[in-house]
C-alpha positions, 0 to 999 in steps of 0.5 A: 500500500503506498503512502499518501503524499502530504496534503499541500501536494494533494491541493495542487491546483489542476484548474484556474479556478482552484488557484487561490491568489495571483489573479493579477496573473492567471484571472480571466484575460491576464496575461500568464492565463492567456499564454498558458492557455495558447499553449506557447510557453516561454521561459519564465522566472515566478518571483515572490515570497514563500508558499505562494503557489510558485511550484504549483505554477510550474507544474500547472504549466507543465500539465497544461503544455504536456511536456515532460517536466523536470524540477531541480532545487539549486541547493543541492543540483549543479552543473552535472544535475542540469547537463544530464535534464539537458540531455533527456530534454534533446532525446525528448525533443523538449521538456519544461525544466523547473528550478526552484530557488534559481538565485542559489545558482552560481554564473556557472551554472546559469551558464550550463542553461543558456544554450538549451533555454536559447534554442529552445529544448528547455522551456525554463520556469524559475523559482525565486524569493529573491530579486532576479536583477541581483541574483540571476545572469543577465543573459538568462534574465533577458531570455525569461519573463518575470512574473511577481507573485503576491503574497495571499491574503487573509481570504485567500487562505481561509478559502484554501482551508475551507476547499482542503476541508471539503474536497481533499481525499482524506480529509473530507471523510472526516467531520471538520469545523474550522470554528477559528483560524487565527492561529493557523494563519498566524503559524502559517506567516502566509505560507499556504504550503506551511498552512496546510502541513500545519492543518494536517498535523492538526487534523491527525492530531485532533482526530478522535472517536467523536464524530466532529473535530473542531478546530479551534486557536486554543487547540492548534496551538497545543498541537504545534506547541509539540509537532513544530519539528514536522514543517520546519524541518530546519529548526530556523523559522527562516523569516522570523530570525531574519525579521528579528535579526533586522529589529535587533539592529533597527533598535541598536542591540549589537549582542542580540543582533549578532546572536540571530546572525549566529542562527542564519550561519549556522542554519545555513543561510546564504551570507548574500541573502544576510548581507542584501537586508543589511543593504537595505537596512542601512537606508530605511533604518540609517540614512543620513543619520550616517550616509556611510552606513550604506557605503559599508553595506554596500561594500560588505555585500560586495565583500560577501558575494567575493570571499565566500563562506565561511570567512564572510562571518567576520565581515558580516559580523564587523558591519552587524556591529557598525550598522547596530550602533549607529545613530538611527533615521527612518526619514528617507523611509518616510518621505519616499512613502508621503510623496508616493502617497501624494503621486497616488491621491493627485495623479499625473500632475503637469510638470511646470512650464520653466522645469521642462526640456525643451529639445526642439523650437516648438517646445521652447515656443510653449514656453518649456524650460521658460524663466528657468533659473540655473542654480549654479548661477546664483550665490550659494548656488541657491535660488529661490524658485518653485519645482513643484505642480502648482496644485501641490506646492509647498507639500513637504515630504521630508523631515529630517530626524533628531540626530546631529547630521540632519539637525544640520541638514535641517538648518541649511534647508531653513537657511534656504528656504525660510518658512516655506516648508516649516523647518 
């Protein structure tokens, strides 16, 4: 008797309409929906978060294309796994070859793929959480599309508990009312794969001789409290340390900070993927607190991505500790955030006339790029002029925070322009 495959395989999704989320994408018309039902398949990369259906894609358009499929993971295939699939896709004569975690490959890999994705034999579907620009060759990048995948909503996993409760092989023969979810969700952090592994380690350990199980938060959390080992069979909670990694730093804690650096490496974590969120961090958490923050982010990620595990750790730790006790500045987060809000509420609001380019002799005879004053011009290469849409001036995005560099920053804006924005 052969054993059952675990529920979140069960659920795959064998139709449109049993796809929760990513509507953006396959929904009625879109553009992934349309090409998968033409049947002309391009390479493609499906980048988002974890457990947001980016296998089930792949093995959707697989099924969809009837084409062999062959699936690699890039933590633990290399050059010689991807040679030997090129191979059976030429005596194939073409096969769909999904690679999860395509931004584990190093240049020599991706290189292996390029001739077989260029004429053609291989049809690549990749899977990534993190941003192809960073991670996947430019020559590989320009020959595959990239889908983003969003993460799922909170209506989209109720819905996914609720279809694996009532149509799933094993678990419909069993009496089940889902009388709260707020403590699935929360195990799941989104993830409809762990939402699932956790729903079915509930469900098997919750079973009794009473005729109805009912799920309730109080009793998915005893059941997890001893059966977490089951789906998170790395013991690293993956995003948890990295998210408390990142507001240990956030709130200055060198010791705690260095400790959840501690976990990633010895869980195995990809030093880049560390060294990426600490570059990112030293702007929204830094900024011009100290610019020279990012300069050292920067150059630790270079650093990282040159010398390698493991005499990385030192330059990781060396920048943990630089970026931990640093003065802290979330301006530029926040001032990024109001002017897109401002862009959102008023549209595409005419640029004033003295600001354009005017290239050619009818735009400067509209008046582009009229009375246009060069600051370099004037004393303190400052001039007093307008430079936004006149429905929105005088808005203010930026404040500068309470540290020595933009208290600075803020007397020379005062210095400059008075009253006019509140400094």
């Amino acid at each position: 008797m052969s054993l059952l495959p675990p529920l979140p395989e069960r659920m795959r999704p064998k139709s449109f309409d049993e796809f929760v989320g990513q509507q953006h994408l396959i929904g009625e018309g879109k553009v992934l929906r349309r090409l998968i039902e033409s049947g002309n398949i391009p390479s493609m990369i499906f980048w988002g978060p974890p457990g947001v259906g980016k296998t089930s894609m792949a093995r959707f358009i697989a099924d969809r294309a009837v084409l062999p499929f062959y699936q690699l993971s890039a933590i633990d295939s290399g050059v010689k796994e991807l040679r030997e699939v090129i191979a059976k896709a030429n005596q194939d004569g073409k096969a769909i070859l999904f690679i999860d975690e395509i931004h584990r490959f190093n240049k020599a890999q991706q290189d292996a793929l390029l001739g077989a994705v260029e004429k053609g034999t291989i049809t690549l579907i990749g899977a990534t959480t993190e941003n192809p620009s960073f991670e996947v060759i430019s020559a590989l990048l320009s020959r595959a599309q990239v889908y983003t995948l969003r993460p799922l909503e909170r209506e989209d996993l109720e819905r996914l508990l609720q279809t694996a409760i009532a149509k799933d092989t094993v678990l419909r023969e069993h009496k089940i009312e889902l009388k709260e979810t707020e403590a699935l969700l929360r195990y799941s952090g989104g993830d409809a794969r762990k939402l699932l592994n956790v729903l079915e380690i509930v469900v098997n350990n919750g079973l009794t001789d009473s005729a109805v199980l009912e799920i309730t938060n109080a009793m998915v959390e005893q059941v997890i409290q001893h059966k977490m080992a089951l789906y998170d069979k790395s013991g690293e909670q993956h995003y948890d340390i990295i998210s408390a990694f990142i507001k240990s730093i956030r709130g200055s804690d060198p010791n705690a900070a260095l400790y959840y650096l501690a976990r990633m490496l010895e869980g195995g974590e990809d030093p880049k993927f560390i060294a990426r969120r600490l570059l990112i961090l030293s702007s929204e958490d830094i900024g011009n607190a100290n610019p020279t923050a990012f300069v050292m982010a920067n150059n630790c990620f270079q650093a990282v991505s040159v010398i390698g595990y493991p005499e990385c750790q030192l330059t990781l730790a060396q920048i943990v500790i630089y970026l931990a006790t640093s003065p802290k500045s979330n301006s530029s987060y926040t001032a990024i955030g109001a002017a897109r809000a401002q862009v959102r509420a008023t549209g595409d609001l005419p640029v004033p006339l003295h600001l354009r380019n005017a290239p050619t002799k009818l735009m400067k005879q509209l008046n582009y790029g009229k009375d246009y004053q060069y600051a370099h011009s004037h004393e303190g290469n400052f001039i007093n002029a307008e430079f936004l849409p006149d429905a929105i001036k005088g808005s203010k995005y930026y404040d500068p925070a309470n540290n020595p560099r933009e208290n600075e920053i803020r007397r020379q804006l005062r210095d400059w322009w008075k009253q006019k924005y509140g400094y």
